[in-house]
C-alpha positions in Angstrom: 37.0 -48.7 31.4 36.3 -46.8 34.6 34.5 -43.1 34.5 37.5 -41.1 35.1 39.6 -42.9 32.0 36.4 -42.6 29.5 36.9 -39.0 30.6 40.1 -38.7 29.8 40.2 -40.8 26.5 37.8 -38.0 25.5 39.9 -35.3 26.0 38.0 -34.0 28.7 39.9 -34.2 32.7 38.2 -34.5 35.6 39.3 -30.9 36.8 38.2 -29.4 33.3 35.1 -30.7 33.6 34.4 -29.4 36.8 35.7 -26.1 36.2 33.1 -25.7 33.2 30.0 -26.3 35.8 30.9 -23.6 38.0 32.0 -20.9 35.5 30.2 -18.7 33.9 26.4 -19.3 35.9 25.7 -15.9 37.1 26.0 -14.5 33.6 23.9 -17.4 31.7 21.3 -17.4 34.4 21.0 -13.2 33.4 21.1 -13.7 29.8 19.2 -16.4 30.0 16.1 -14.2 31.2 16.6 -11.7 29.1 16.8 -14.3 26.0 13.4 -15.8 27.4 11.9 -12.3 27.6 12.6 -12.0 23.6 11.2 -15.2 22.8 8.2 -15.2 25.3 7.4 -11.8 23.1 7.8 -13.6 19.8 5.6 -16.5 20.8 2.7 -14.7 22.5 2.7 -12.2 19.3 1.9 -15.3 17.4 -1.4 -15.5 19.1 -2.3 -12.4 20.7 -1.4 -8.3 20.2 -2.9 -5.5 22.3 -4.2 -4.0 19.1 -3.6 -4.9 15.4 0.0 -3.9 14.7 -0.6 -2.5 11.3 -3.8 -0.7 11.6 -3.2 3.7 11.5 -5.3 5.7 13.0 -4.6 9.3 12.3 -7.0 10.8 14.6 -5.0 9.1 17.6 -1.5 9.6 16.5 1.1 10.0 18.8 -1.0 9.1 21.5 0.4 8.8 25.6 0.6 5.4 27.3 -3.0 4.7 28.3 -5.2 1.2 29.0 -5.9 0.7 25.5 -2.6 1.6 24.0 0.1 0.6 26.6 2.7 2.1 25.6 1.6 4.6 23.3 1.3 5.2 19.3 3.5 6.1 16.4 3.2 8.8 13.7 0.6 6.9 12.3 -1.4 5.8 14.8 0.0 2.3 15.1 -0.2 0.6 18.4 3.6 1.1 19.6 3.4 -2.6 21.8 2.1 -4.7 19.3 4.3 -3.6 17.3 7.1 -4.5 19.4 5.8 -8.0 20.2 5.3 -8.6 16.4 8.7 -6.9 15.3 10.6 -9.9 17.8 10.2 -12.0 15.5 12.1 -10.5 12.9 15.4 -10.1 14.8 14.9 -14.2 15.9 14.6 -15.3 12.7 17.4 -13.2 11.2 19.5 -14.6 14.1 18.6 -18.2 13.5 19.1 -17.9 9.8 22.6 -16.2 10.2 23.9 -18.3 12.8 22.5 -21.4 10.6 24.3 -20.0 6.9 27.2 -19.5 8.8 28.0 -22.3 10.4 27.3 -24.6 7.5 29.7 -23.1 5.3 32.2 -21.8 8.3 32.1 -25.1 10.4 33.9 -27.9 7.5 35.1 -24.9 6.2 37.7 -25.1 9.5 37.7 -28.5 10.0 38.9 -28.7 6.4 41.5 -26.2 6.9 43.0 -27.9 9.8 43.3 -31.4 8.8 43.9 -30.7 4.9 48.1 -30.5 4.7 49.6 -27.0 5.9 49.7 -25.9 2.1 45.9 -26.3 1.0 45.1 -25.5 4.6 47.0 -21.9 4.3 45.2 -20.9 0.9 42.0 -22.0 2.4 42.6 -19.9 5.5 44.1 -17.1 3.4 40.5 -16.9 1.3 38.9 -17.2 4.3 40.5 -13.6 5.5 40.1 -12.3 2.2 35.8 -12.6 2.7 36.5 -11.8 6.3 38.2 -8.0 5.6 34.9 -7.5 3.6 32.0 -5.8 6.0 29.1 -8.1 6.3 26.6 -4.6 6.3 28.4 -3.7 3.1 27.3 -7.1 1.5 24.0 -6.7 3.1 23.7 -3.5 1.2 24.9 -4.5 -2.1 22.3 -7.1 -2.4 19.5 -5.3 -1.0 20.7 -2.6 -3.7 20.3 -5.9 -7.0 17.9 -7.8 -5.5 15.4 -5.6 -3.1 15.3 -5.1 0.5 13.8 -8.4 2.3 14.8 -10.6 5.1 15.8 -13.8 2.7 18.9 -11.2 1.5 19.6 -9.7 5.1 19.9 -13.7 6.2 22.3 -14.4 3.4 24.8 -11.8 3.6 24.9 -11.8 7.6 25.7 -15.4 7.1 28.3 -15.2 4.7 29.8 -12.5 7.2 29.6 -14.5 9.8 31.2 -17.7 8.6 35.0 -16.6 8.1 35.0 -15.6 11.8 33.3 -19.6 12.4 35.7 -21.0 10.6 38.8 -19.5 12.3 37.5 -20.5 15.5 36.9 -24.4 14.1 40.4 -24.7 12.8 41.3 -23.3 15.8 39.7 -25.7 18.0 40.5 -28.4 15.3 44.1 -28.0 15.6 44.2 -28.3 19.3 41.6 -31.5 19.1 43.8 -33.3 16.4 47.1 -33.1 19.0 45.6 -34.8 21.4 46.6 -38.3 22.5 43.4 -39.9 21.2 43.1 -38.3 18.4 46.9 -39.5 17.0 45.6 -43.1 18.5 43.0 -42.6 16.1 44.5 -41.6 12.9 47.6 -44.5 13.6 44.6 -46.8 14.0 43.9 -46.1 10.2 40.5 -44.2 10.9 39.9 -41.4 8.4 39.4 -37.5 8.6 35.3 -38.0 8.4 35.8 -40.5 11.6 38.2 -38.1 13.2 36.0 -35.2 12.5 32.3 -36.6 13.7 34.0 -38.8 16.5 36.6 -36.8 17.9 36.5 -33.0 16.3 32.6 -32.0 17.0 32.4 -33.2 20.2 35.1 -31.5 21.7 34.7 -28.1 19.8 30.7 -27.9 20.5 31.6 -25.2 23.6 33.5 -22.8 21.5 30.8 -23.1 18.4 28.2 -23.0 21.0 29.5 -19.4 22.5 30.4 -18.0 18.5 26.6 -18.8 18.0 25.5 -16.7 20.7 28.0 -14.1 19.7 26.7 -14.7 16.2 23.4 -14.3 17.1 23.4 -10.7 18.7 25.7 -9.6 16.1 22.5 -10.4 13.7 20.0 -8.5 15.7 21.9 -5.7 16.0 22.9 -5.5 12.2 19.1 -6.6 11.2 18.3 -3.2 13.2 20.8 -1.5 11.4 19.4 -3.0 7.8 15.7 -2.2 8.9 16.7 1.5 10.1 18.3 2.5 6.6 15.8 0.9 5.0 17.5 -2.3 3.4 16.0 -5.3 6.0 12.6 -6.5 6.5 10.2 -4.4 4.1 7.0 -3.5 5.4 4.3 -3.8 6.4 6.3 -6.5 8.6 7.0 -4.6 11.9 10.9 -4.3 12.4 12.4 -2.6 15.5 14.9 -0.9 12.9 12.0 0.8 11.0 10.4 1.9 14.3 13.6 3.7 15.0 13.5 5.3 11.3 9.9 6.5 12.3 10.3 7.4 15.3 13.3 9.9 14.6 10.6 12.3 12.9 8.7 13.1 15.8 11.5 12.7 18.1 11.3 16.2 19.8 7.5 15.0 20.5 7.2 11.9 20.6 10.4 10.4 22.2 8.5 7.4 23.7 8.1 6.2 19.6 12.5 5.4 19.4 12.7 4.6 23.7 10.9 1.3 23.4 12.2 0.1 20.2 15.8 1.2 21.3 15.2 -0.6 24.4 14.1 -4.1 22.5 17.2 -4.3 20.5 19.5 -3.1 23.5 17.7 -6.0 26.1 18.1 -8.7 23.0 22.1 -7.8 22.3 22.6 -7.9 25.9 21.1 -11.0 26.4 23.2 -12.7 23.9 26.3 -11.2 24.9 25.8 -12.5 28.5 24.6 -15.6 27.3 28.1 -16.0 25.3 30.3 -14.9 28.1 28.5 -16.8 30.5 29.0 -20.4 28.1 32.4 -19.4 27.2 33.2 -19.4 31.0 31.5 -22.7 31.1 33.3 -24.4 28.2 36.9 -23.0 28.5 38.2 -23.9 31.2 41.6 -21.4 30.7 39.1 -18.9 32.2 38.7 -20.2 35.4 42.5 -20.8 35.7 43.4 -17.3 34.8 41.3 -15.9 37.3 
């Protein structure tokens, strides 16, 4: 079988595949660096901070920039950068954890929808919208209210918010997969749903899960900053942008530096995502670079 019919067999034409390496590059090469920024600040917190990002000092509160507090303290005397390098992690590990409960339950969730018969498929999809009309900050704040404010509970109900919106977009892509020639070759050639799903279904949805991860993902930081702010995400004394925003507005009249960096952190992260996702979804759809 020659290159060009493998390609096609797969559901993948040349110009299609062509299409997806030009699109999108400008926007992944900027979120790209702005992603690496992010995680070069979680890794390096792992091993080194300017000063200990829990230790007060109330003779030195809401100190300037200077060479031995770079970008100033809080109310409390806490070193405001190593704070921010430590508080990275939070929002990356909240990400990962979201994007990871989602998609487990919101991935065969679609799948199963789409290739179960259009009855079992509709109730599935219909349950499906009935978790999706429910806020995922709403759920986030009911279990924080019965079980405590921590990261484990943020994680869970930011995942189960996420995965009705995963599983659309897998039936979605399912749908389209399964009327493809190969894919009725394959189901007349006897070959079951777990064969059509692993062999035919993942593959060729990977691009649009790929881009509703990255979506997912700044969705999660920005709602982990949300959880922190009101009090209801990572307790301390874990440093969270969110709770450096809730400090911060106290001595905002005097200390406006204490909310700008902080503010800044969770604005460069979301924006990083977001260009990251538009930038892949150029890449893997190639209906983009047609409608331009």
């Amino acid at each position: 079988m020659t290159k060009r019919s493998s390609e096609t067999a797969n559901g993948i034409t040349p110009t299609a595949k062509n299409t997806r390496r030009r699109g999108g590059t400008p926007l992944i090469i900027a979120g790209s660096v702005l992603v690496a920024v992010v995680l070069m600040m979680a890794l390096v917190s792992v091993v080194w901070t300017p000063q200990s990002p829990t230790a007060t000092n109330a003779v030195n509160r809401l100190a300037s920039p200077s060479a031995e507090h770079w970008l100033g303290t809080d109310g409390l005397g806490r070193d405001i950068a190593s704070m921010l390098l430590v508080g990275s992690r939070v929002p990356l590990l909240v990400g990962l954890g979201t994007v990871g409960v989602g998609f487990a339950i919101g991935v065969p969730l679609g799948i199963l929808a789409a290739m179960t018969d259009r009855g079992a498929g509709t109730w599935v999809m219909r349950g499906n919208d009935i978790l999706q009309a429910f806020p995922a900050l709403l759920l986030a704040i009911v279990l924080a209210a019965i079980f405590g404010p921590s990261t484990v509970t943020a994680v869970i109900a930011l995942g189960l918010g996420l995965a009705p919106g995963v599983a659309r977009v897998a039936r979605s892509g399912t749908l389209q997969v399964l009327s493809r020639e190969y894919a009725l070759a394959a189901r007349a050639a006897g070959r079951g749903p777990l064969f059509l799903a692993i062999r035919h279904v993942l593959p060729n949805i990977r691009g649009i899960l790929i881009v509703q991860a990255t979506v997912g993902f700044a969705i999660a930081i920005l709602a982990e900053a949300a959880l922190s702010y009101l009090g209801l995400g990572t307790p301390p004394p874990a440093a969270s942008w969110g709770r450096m925003l809730q400090d911060g507005q106290a001595v905002l009249h005097n200390a406006p530096l204490t909310i700008l960096w902080p503010g800044l952190a969770v604005a460069v992260s979301v924006l990083g995502f977001n260009l990251l996702g538009d930038g892949l979804r150029d890449r893997f759809d190639p209906r983009m670079e047609v409608s331009r």
